[in-house]
N, CA and C atoms as a LAMMPS dump frame, in Angstrom:
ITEM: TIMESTEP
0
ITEM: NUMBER OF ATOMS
246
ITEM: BOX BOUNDS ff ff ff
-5.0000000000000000e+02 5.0000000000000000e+02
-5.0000000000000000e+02 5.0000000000000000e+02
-5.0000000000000000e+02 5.0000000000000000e+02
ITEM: ATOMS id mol type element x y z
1 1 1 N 375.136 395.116 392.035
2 1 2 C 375.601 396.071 391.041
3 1 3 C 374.426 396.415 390.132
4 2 1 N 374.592 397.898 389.878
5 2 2 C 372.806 398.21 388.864
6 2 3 C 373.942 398.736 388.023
7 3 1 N 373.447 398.647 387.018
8 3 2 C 374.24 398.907 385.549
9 3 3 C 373.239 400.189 385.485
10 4 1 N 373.625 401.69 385.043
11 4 2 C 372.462 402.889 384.783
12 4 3 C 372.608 403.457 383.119
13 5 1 N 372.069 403.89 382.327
14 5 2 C 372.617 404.593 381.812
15 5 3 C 371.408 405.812 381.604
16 6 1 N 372.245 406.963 381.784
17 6 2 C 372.394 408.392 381.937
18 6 3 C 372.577 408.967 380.756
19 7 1 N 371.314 410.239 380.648
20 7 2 C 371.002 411.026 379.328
21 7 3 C 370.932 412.112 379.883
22 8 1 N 371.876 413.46 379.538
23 8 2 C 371.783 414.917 380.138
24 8 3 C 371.843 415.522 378.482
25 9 1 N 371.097 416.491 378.483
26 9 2 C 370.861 417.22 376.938
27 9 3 C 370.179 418.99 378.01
28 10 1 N 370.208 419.752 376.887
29 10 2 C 370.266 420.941 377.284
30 10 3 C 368.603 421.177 377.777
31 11 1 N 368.105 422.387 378.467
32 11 2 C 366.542 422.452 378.251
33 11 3 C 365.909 423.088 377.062
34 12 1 N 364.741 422.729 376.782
35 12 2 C 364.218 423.133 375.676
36 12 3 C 364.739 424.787 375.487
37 13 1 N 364.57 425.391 376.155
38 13 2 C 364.681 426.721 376.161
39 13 3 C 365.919 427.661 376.057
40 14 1 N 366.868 426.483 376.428
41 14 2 C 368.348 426.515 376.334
42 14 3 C 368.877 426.751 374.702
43 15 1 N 369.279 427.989 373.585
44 15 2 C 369.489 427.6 372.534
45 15 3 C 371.365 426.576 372.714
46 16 1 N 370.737 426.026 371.368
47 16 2 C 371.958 424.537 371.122
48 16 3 C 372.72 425.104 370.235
49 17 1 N 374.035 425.605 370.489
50 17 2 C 374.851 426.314 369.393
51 17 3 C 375.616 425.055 368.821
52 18 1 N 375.716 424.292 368.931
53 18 2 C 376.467 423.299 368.463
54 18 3 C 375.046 421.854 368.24
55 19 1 N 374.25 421.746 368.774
56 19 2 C 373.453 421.274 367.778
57 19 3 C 372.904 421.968 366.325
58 20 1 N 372.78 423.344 366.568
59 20 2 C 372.409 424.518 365.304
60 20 3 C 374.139 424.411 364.299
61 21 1 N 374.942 423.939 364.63
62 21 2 C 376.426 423.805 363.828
63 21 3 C 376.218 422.244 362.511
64 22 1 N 375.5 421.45 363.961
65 22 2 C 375.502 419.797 363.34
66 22 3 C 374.007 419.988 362.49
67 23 1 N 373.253 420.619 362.76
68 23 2 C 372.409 420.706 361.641
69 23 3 C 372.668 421.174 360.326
70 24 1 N 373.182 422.715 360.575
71 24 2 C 373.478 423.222 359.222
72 24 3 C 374.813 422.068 358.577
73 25 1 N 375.437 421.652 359.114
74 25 2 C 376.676 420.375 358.685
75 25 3 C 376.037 419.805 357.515
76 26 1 N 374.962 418.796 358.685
77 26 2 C 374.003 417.439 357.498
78 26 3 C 373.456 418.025 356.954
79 27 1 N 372.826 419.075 356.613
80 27 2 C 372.145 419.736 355.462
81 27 3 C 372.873 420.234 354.463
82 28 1 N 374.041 420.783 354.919
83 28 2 C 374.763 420.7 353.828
84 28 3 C 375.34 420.075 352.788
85 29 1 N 375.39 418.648 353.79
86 29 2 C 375.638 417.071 353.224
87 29 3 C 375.312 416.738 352.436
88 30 1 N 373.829 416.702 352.101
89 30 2 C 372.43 416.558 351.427
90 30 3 C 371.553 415.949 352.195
91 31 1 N 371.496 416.087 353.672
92 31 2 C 370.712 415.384 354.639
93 31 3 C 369.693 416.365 354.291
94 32 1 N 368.899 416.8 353.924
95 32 2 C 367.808 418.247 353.954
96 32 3 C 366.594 417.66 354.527
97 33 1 N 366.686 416.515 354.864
98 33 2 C 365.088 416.257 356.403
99 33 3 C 365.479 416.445 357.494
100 34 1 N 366.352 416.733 357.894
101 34 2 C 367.067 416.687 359.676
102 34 3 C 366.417 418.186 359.84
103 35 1 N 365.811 418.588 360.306
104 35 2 C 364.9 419.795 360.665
105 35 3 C 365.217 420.468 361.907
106 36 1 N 366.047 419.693 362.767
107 36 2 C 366.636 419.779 364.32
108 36 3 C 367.595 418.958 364.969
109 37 1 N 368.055 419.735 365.622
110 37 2 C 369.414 419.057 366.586
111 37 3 C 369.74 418.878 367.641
112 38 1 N 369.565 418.441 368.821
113 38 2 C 369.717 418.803 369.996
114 38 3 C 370.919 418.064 370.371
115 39 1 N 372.765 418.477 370.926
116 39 2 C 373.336 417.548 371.562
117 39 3 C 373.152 417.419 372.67
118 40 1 N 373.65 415.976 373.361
119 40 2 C 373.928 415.53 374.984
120 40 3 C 374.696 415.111 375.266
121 41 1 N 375.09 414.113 376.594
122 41 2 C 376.133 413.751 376.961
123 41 3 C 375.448 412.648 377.142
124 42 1 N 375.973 411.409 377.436
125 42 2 C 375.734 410.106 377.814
126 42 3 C 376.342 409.083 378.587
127 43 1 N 375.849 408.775 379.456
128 43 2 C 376.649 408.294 380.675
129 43 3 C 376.525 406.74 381.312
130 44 1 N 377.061 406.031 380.615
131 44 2 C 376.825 404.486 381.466
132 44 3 C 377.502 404.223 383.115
133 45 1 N 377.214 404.093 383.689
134 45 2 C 377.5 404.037 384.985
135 45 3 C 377.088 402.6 385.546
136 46 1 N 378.072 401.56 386.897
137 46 2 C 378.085 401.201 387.406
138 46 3 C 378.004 401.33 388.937
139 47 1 N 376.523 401.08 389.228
140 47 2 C 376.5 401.575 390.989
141 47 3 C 376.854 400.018 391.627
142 48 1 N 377.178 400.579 392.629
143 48 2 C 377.47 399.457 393.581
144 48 3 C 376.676 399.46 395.149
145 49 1 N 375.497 399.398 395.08
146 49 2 C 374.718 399.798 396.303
147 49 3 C 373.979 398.489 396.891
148 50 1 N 373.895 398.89 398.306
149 50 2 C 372.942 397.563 398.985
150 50 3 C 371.3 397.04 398.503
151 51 1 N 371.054 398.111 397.58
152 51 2 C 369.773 397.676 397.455
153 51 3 C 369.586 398.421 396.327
154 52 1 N 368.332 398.521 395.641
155 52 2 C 367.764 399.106 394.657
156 52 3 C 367.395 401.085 395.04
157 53 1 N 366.621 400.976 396.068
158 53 2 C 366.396 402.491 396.516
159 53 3 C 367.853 403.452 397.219
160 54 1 N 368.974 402.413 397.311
161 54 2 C 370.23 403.388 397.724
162 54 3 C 370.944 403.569 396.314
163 55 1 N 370.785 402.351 395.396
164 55 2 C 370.884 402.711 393.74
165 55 3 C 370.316 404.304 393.11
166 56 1 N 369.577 403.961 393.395
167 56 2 C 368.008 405.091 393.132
168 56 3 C 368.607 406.803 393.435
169 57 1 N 368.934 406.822 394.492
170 57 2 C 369.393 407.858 395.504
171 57 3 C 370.615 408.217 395.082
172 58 1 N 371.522 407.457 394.84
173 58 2 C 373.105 407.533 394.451
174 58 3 C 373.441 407.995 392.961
175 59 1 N 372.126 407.669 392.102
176 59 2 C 371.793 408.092 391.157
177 59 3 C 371.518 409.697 391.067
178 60 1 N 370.591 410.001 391.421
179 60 2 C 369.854 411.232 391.663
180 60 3 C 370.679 412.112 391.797
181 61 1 N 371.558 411.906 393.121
182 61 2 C 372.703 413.034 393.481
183 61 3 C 373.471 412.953 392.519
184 62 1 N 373.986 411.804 391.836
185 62 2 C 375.164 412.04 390.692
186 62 3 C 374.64 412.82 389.499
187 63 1 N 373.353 412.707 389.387
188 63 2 C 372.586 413.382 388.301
189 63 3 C 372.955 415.261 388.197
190 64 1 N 372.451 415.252 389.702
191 64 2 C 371.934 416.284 390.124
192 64 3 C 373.295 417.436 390.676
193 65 1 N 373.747 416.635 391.103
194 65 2 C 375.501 417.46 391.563
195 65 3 C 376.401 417.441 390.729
196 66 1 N 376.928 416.26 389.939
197 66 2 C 377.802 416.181 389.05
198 66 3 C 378.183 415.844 387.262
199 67 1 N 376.834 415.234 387.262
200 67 2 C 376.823 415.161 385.582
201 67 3 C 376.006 415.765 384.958
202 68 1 N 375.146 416.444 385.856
203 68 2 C 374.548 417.927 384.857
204 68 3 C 374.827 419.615 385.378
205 69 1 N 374.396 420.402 384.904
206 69 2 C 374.288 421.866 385.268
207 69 3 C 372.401 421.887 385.613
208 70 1 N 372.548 421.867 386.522
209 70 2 C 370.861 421.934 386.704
210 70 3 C 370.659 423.651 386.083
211 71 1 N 370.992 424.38 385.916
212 71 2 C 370.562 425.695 385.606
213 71 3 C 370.497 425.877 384.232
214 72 1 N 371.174 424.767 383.799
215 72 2 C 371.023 424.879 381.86
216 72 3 C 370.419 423.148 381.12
217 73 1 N 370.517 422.038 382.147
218 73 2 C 370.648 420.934 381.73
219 73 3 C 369.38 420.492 382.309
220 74 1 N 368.144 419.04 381.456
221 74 2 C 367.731 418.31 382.098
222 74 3 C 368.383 417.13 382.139
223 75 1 N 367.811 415.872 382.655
224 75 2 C 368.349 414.613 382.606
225 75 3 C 367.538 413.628 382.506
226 76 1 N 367.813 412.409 382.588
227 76 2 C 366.831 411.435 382.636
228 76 3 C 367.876 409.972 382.847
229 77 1 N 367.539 409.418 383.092
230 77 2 C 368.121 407.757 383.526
231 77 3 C 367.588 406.474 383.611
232 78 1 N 367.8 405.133 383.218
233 78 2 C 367.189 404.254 383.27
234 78 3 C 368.332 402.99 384.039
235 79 1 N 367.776 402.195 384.476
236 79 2 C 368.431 400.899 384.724
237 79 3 C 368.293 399.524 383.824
238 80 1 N 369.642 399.22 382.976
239 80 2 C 369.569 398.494 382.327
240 80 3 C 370.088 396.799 382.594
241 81 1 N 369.57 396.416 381.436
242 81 2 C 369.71 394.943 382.185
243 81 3 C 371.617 394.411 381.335
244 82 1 N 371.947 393.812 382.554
245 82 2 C 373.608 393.502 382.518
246 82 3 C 373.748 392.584 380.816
């Protein structure tokens, strides 16, 4: 079992209408250093694979097919310890 956890956030180039919402929010607050916002999604996941490189792989496609929009989204992922 690989324990993953999974970071999908928009691309730079992508504007963030709802990070641009949570900014003007905390500034309104009296947060007035928060200068930027970007939201994401976050994803802990449990693989269940024979090895580390079918981990790897099983990853990728879930990345890549189902927990992002590749046309608006990047991602990134790590394997954490249990």
């Amino acid at each position: 079992m690989v324990k993953v956890h999974v970071l999908v956030h928009l691309r730079p180039d992508i504007l963030d209408v709802q990070g641009q919402a949570i900014r003007q929010a905390v500034t309104a607050a009296g947060h007035a250093g928060v200068a930027a916002v970007r939201v994401g999604k976050s994803f802990q996941l449990d693989i269940d694979a024979p090895n580390a490189e079918a981990a790897r792989e099983e990853v990728e496609r879930l990345c890549k097919e189902t927990l992002s929009n590749p046309l608006l989204e990047d991602y990134s992922w790590e394997a954490v310890e249990s």
